[in-house]
N, CA, C and O atoms as CSV, one atom per row, in Angstrom:
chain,resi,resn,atom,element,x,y,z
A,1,UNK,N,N,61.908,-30.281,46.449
A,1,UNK,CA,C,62.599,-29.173,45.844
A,1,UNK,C,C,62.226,-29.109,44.375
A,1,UNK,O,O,62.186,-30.041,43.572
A,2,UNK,N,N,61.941,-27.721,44.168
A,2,UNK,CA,C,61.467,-27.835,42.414
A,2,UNK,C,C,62.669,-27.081,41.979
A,2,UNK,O,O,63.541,-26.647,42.732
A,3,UNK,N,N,62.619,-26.944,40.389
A,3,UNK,CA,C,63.785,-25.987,39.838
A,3,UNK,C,C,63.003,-25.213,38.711
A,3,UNK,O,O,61.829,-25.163,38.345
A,4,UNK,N,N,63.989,-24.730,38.395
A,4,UNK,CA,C,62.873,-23.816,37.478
A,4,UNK,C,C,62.245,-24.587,35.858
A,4,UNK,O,O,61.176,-24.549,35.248
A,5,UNK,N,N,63.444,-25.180,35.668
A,5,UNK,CA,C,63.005,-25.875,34.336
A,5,UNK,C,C,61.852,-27.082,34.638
A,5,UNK,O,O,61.655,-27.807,33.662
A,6,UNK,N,N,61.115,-27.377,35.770
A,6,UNK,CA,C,60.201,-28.309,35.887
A,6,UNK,C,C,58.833,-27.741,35.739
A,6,UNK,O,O,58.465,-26.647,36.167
A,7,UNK,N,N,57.828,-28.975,34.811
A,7,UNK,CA,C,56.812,-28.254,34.537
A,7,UNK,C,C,55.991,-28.232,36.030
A,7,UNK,O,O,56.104,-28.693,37.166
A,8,UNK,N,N,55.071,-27.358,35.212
A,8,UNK,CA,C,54.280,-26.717,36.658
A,8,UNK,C,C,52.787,-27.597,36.274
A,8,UNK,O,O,52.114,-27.350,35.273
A,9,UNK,N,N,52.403,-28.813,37.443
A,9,UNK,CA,C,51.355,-29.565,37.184
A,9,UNK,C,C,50.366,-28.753,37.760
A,9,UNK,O,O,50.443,-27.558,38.049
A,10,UNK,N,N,49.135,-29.774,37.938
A,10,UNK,CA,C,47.725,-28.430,37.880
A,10,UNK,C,C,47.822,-27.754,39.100
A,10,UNK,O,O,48.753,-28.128,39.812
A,11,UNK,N,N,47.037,-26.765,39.579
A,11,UNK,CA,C,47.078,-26.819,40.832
A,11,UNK,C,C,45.781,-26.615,41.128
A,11,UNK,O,O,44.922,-26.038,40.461
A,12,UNK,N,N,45.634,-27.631,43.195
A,12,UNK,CA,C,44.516,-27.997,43.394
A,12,UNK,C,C,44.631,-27.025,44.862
A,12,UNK,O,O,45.499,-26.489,45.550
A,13,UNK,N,N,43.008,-27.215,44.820
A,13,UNK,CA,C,42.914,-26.521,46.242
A,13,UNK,C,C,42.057,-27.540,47.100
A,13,UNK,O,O,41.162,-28.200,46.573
A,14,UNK,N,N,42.330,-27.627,48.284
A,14,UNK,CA,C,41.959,-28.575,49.146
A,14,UNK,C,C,41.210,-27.541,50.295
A,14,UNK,O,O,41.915,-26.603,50.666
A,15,UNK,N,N,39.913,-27.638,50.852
A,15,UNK,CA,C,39.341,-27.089,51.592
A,15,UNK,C,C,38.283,-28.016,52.783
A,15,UNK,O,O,37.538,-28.931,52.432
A,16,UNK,N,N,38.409,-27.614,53.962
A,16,UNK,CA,C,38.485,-28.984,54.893
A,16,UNK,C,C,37.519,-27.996,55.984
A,16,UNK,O,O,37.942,-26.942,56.460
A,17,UNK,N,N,36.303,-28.504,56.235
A,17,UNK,CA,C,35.052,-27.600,56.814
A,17,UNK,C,C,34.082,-29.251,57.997
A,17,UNK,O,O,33.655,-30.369,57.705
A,18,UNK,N,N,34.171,-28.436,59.265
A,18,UNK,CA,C,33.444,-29.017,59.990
A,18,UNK,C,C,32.054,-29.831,59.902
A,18,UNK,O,O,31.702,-30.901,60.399
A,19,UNK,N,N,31.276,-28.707,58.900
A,19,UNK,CA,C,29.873,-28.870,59.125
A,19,UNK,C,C,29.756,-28.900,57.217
A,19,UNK,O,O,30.501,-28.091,56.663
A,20,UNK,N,N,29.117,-29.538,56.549
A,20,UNK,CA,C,28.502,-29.044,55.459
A,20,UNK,C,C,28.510,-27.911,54.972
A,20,UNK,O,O,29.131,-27.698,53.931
A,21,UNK,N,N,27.580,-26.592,55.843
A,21,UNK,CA,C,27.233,-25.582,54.853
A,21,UNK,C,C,28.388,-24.466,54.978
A,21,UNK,O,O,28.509,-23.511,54.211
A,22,UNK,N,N,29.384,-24.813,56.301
A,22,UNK,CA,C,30.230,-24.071,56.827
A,22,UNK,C,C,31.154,-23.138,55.060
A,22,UNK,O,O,31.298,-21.971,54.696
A,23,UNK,N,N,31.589,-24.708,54.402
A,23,UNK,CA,C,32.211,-23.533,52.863
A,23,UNK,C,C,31.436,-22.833,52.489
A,23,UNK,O,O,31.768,-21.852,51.824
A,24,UNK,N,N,30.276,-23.072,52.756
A,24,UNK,CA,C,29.405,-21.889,51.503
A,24,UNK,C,C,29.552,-20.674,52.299
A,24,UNK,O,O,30.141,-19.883,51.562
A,25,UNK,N,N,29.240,-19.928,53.806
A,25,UNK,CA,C,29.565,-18.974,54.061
A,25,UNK,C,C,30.668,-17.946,54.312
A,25,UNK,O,O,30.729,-16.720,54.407
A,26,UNK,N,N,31.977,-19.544,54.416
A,26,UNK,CA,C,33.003,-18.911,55.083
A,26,UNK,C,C,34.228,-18.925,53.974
A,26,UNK,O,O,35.306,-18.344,54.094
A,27,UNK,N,N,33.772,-19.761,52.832
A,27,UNK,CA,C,35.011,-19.908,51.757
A,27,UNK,C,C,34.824,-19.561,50.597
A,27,UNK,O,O,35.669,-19.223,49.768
A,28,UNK,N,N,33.383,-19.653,50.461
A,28,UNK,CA,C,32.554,-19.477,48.831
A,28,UNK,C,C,33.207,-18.939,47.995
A,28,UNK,O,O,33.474,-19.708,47.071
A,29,UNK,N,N,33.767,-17.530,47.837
A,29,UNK,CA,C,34.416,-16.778,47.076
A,29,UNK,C,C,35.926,-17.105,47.010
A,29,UNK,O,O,36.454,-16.506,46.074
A,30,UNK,N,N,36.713,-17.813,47.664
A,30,UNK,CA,C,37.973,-17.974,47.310
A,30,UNK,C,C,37.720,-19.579,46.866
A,30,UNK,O,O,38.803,-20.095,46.585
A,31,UNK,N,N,36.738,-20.388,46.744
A,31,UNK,CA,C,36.364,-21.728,46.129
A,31,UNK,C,C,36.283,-21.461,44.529
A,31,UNK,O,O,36.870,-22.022,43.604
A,32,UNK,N,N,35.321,-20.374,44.541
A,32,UNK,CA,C,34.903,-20.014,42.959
A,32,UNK,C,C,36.035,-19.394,42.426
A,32,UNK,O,O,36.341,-19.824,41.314
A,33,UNK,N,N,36.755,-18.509,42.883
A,33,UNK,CA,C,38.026,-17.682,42.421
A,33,UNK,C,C,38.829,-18.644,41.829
A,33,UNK,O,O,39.022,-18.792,40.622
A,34,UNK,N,N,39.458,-19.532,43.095
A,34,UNK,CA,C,40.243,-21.010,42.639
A,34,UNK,C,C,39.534,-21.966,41.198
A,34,UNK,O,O,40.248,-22.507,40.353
A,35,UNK,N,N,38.356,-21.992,41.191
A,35,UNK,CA,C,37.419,-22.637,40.111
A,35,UNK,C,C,37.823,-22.210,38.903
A,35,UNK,O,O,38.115,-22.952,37.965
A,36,UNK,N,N,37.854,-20.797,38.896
A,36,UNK,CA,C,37.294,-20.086,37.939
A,36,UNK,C,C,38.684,-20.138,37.114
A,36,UNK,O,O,38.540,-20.185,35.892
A,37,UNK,N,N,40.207,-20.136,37.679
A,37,UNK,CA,C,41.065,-19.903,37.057
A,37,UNK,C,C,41.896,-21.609,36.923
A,37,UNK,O,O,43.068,-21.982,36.984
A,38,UNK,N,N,40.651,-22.260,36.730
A,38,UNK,CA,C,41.039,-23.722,36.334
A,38,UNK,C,C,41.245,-24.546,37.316
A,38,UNK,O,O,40.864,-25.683,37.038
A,39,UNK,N,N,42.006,-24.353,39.071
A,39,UNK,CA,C,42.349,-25.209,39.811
A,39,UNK,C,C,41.224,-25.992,40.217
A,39,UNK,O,O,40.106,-25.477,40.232
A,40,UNK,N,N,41.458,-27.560,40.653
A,40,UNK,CA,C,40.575,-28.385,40.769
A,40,UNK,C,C,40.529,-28.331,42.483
A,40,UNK,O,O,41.520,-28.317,43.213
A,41,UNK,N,N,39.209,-28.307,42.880
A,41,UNK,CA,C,38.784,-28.300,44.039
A,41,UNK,C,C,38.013,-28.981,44.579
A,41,UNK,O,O,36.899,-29.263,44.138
A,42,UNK,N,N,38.502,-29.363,45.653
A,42,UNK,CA,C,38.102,-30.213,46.516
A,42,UNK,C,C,37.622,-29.798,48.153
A,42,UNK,O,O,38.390,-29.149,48.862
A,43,UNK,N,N,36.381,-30.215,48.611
A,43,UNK,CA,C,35.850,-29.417,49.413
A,43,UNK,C,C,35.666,-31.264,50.373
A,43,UNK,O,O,35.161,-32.312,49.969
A,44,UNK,N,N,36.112,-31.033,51.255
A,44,UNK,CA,C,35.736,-32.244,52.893
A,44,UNK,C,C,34.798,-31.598,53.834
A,44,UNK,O,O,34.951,-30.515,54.401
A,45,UNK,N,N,33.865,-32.369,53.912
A,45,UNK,CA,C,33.136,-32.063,54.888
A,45,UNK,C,C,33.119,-32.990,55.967
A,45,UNK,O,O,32.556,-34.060,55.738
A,46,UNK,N,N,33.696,-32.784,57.283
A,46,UNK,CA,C,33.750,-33.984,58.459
A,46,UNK,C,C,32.585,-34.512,58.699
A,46,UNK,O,O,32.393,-35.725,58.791
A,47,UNK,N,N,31.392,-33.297,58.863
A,47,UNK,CA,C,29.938,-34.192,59.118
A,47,UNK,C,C,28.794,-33.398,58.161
A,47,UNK,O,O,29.211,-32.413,57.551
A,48,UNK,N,N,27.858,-33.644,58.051
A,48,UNK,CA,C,26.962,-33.309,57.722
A,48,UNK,C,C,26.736,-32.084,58.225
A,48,UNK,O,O,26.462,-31.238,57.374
A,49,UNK,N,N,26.780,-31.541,59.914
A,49,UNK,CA,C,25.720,-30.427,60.173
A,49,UNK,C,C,24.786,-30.811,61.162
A,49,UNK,O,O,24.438,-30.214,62.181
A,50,UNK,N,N,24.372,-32.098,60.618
A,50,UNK,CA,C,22.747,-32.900,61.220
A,50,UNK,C,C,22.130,-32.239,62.527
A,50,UNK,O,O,20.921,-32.107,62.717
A,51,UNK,N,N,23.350,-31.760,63.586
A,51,UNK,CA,C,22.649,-31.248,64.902
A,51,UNK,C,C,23.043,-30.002,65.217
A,51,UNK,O,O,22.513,-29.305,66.083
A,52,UNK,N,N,24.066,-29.662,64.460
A,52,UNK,CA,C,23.868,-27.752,64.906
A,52,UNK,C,C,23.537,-27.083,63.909
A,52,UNK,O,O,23.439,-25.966,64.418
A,53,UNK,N,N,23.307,-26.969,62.910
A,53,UNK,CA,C,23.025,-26.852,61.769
A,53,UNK,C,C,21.629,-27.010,61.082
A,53,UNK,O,O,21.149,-26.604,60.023
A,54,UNK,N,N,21.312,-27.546,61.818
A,54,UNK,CA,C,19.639,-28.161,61.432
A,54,UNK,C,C,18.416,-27.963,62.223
A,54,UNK,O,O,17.459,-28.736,62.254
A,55,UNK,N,N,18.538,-26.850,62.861
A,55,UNK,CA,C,17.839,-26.416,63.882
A,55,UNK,C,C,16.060,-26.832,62.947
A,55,UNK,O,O,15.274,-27.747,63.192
A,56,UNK,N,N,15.990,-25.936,62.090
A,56,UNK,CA,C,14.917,-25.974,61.480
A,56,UNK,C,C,14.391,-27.807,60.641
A,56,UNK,O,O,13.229,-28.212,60.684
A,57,UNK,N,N,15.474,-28.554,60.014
A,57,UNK,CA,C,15.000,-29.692,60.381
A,57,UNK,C,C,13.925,-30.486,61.393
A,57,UNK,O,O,12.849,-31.072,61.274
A,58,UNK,N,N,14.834,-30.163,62.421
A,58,UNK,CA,C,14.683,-30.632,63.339
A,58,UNK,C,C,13.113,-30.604,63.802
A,58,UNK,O,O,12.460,-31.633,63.978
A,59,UNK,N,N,12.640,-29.384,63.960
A,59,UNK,CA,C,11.369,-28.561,64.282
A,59,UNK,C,C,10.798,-28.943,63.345
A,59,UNK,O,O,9.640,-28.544,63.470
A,60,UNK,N,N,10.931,-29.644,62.201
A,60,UNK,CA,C,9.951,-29.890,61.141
A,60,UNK,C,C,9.351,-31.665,61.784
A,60,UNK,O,O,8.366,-32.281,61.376
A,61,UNK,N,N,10.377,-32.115,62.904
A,61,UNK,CA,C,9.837,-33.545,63.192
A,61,UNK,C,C,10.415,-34.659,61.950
A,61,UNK,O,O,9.783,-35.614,61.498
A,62,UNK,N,N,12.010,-34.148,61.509
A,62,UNK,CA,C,12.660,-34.967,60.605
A,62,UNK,C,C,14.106,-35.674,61.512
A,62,UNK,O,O,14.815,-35.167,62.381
A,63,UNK,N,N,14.142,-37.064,60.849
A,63,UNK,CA,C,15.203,-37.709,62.042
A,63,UNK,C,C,16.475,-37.964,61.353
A,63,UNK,O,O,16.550,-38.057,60.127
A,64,UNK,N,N,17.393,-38.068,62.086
A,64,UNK,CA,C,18.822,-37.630,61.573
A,64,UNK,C,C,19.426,-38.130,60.623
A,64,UNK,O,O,20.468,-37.553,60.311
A,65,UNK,N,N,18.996,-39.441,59.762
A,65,UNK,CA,C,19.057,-40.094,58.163
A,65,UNK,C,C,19.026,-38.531,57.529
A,65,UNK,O,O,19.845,-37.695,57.149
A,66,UNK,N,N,17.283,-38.692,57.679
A,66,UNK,CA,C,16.724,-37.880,56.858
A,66,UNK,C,C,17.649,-36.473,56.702
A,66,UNK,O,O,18.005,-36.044,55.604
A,67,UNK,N,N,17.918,-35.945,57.761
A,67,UNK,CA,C,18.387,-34.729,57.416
A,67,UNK,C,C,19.572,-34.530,56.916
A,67,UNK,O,O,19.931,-33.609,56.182
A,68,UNK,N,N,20.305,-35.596,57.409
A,68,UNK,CA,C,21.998,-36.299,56.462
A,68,UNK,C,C,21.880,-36.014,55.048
A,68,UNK,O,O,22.691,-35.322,54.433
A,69,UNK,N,N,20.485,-36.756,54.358
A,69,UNK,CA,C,20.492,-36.797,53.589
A,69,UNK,C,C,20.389,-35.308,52.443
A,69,UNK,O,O,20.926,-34.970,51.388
A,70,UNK,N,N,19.448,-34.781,53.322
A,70,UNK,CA,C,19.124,-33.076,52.729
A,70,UNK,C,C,20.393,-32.259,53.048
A,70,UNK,O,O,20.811,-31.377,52.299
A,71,UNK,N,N,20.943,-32.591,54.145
A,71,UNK,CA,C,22.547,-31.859,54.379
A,71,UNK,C,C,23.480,-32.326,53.095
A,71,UNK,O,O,24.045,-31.314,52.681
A,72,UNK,N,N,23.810,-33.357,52.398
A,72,UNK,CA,C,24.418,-33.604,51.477
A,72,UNK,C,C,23.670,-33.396,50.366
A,72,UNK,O,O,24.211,-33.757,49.321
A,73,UNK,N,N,22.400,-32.840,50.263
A,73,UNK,CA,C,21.923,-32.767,48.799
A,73,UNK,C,C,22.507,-31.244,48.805
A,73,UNK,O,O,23.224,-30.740,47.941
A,74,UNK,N,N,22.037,-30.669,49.948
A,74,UNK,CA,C,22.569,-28.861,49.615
A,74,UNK,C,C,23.913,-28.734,49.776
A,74,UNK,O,O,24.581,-28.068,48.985
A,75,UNK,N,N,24.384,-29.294,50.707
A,75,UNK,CA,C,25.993,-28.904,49.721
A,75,UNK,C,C,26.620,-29.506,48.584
A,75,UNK,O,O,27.745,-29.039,48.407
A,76,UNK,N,N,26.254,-30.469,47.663
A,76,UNK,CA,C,26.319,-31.182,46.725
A,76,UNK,C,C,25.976,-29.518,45.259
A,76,UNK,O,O,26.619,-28.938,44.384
A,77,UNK,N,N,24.747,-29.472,45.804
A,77,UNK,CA,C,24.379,-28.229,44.827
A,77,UNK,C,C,24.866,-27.348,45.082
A,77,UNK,O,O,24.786,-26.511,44.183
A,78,UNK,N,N,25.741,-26.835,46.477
A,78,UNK,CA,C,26.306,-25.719,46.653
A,78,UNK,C,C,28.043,-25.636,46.035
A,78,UNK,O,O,28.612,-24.648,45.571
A,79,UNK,N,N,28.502,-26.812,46.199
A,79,UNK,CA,C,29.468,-27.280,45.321
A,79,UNK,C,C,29.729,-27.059,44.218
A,79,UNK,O,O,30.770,-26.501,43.872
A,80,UNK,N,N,28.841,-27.450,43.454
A,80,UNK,CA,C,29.014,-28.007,41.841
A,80,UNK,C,C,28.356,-25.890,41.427
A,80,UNK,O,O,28.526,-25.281,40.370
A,81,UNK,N,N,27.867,-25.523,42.338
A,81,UNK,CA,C,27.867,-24.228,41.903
A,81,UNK,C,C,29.334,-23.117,41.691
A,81,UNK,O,O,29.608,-22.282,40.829
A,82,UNK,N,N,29.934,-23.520,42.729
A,82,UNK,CA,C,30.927,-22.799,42.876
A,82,UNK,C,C,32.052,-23.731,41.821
A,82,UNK,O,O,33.123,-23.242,41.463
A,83,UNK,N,N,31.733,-24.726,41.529
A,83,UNK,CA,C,32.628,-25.734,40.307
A,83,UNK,C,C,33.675,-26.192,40.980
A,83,UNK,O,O,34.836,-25.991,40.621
A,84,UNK,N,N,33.231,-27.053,42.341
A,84,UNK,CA,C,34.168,-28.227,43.112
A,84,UNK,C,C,33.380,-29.309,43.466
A,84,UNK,O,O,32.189,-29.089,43.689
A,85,UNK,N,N,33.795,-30.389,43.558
A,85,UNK,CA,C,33.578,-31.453,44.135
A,85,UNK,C,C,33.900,-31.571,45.491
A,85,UNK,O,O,34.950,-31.235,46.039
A,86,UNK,N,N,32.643,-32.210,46.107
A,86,UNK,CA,C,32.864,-32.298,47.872
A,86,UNK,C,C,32.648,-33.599,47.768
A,86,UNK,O,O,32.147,-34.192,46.813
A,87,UNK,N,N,33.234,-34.258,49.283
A,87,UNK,CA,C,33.322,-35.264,49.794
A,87,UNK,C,C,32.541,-34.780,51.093
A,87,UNK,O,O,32.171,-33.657,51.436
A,88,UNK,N,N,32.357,-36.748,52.038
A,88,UNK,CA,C,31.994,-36.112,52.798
A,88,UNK,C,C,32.249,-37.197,54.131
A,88,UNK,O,O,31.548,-38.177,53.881
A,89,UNK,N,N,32.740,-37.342,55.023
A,89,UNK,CA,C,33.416,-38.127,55.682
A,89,UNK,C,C,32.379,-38.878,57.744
A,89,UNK,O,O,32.708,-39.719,58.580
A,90,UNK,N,N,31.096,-37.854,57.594
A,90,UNK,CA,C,30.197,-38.762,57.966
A,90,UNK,C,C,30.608,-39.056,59.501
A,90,UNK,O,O,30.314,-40.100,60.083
A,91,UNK,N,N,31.481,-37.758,60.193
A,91,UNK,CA,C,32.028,-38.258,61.578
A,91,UNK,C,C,31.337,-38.088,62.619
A,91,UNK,O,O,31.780,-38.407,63.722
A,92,UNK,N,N,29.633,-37.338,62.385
A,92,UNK,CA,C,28.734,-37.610,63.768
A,92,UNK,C,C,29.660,-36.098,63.792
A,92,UNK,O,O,30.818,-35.703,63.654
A,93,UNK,N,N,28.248,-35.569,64.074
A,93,UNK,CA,C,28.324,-34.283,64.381
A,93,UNK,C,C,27.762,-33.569,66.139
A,93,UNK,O,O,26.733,-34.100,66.557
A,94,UNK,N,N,28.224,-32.756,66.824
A,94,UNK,CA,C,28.032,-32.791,67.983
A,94,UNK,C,C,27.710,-34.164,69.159
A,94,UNK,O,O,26.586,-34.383,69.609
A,95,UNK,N,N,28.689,-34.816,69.440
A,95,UNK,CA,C,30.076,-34.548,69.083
A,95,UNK,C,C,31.208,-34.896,67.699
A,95,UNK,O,O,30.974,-35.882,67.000
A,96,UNK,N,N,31.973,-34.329,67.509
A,96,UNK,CA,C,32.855,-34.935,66.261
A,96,UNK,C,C,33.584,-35.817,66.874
A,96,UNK,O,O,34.118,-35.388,67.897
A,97,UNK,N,N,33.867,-37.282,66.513
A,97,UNK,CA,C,34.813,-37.826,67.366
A,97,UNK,C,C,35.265,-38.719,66.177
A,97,UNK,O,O,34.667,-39.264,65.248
A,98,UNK,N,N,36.677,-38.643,66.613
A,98,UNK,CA,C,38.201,-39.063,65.265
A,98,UNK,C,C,37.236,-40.316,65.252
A,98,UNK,O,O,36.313,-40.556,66.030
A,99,UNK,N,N,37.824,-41.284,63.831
A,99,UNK,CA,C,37.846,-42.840,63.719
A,99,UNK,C,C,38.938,-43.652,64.773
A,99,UNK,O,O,40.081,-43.464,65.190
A,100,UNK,N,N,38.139,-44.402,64.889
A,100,UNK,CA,C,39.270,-45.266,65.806
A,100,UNK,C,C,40.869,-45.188,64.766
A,100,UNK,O,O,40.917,-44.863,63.579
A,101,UNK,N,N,41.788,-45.501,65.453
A,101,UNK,CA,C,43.260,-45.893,64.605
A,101,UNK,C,C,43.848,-47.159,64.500
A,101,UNK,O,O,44.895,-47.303,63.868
């Protein structure tokens, strides 16, 4: 419960995407909006992408390190464009399957 006389701390936005490039098409503009008017953002990515996502990888004869790795360089730069920080949580992509508990 807040009241009115309590200060108002920052506010963050939390954004939570299957695949890597999934924010850049489907959130981009309400990431930068949130950016732009100071809130700190935070972007999760469950996997990389590595196998639906990477069609063209793939066809280049690159193996699934490798493309991990280029999947987190472009959303890293797609991030810091829109002025958030991503994480990235690495759960094996097709299939996604939880961490053990």
């Amino acid at each position: 419960m807040t009241h009115g006389k309590a200060p108002a701390g920052p506010r963050s936005t939390l954004v939570v995407t299957a695949h890597a490039g999934d924010f850049v098409w489907r959130a981009a503009g309400a990431i930068a909006l949130a950016a732009s008017r100071g809130e700190k953002v935070t972007i999760v990515c469950l996997t990389f992408g590595e196998r639906g996502e990477s069609a063209k990888a793939w066809r280049e004869g690159k193996q699934v390190e490798e493309i991990k790795v280029i999947r987190r360089a472009e959303a890293e730069r797609a991030a810091a464009a829109l002025g958030a920080e991503v994480r990235f949580f690495d759960a094996g992509d097709y299939p996604l399957v939880p961490p053990p508990s």
